[in-house]
C-alpha positions, -999 to 999 in steps of 0.1 A, spaced: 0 0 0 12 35 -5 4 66 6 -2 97 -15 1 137 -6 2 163 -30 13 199 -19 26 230 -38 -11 245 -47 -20 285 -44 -37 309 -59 -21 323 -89 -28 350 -121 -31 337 -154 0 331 -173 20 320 -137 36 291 -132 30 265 -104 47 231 -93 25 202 -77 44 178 -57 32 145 -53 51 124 -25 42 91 -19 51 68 15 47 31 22 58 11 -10 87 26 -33 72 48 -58 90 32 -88 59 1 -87 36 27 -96 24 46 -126 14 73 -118 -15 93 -127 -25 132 -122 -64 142 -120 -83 174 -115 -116 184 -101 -134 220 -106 -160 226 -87 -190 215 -99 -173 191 -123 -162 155 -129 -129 148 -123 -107 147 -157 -75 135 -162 -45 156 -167 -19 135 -180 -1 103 -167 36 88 -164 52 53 -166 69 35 -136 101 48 -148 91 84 -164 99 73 -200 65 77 -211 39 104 -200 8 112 -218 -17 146 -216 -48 154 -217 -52 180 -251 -61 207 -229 -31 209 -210 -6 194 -237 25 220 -240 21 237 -206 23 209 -182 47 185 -177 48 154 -156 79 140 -140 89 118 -112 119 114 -89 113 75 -76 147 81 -54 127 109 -40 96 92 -42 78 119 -51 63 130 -88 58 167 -97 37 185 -120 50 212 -138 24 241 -149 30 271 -171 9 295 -189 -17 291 -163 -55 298 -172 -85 305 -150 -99 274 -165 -70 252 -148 -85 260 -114 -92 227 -97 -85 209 -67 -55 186 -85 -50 147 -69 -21 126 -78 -32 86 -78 -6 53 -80 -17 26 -99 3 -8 -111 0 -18 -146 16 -52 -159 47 -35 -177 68 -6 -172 54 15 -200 20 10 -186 -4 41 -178 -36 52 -179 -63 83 -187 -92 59 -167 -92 71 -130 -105 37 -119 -74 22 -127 -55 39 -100 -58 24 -67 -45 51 -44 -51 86 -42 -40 116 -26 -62 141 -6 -56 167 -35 -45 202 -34 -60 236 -47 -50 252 -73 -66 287 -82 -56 306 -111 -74 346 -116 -75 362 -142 
């Protein structure tokens, strides 16, 4: 089992930059994929991108493709997402979730293929 918490949220004016951190406890990190999810209020939650065991291979969501960037530090065991060019529309409380997929390259978009999830953390962009 592993446990997830994501910190580094604010509130920020369009255009910032803002780094999520995602550090995990319990298992090594490196077992995982990992995935990150956001929620706005009101909303379902939507996936933002996701990231291999390793960090060869990430994948994004077309909405936030080019200004966020998904990397992990398994020594660390934490993963961090990277966001630039920030638009009001990116506010959302953003979760980081672990999931284990059968080969190294595995990932996923599909939140119920994550088994563990962080308590999220708010990020608020004004314009």
């Amino acid at each position: 089992q592993v446990q997830l918490v994501e910190s580094g949220g604010g509130l920020v004016q369009a255009g910032d930059s803002l780094r999520l951190s995602c550090a995990a406890s319990g298992r090594t990190l490196s077992t995982y994929a990992m995935g990150w999810f956001r929620q706005a209020s009101g909303k379902e939650r939507e996936v933002v991108g996701a990231i291999s065991r390793y960090g060869r291979s990430t994948n994004y969501a077309d909405s936030v493709k080019g200004r966020f960037t998904i990397s992990r530090d398994n020594a660390k065991n934490t993963v961090y997402l990277e966001m630039s060019s920030l638009r009001p529309e990116d506010t959302a409380v953003y979760y980081c979730a672990a999931g284990s997929f059968p080969y190294s390259s595995g990932r996923s978009f599909r939140d119920n293929e994550y088994d563990y999830w962080g308590q999220g953390t708010q990020v608020t962009v004004s314009s």
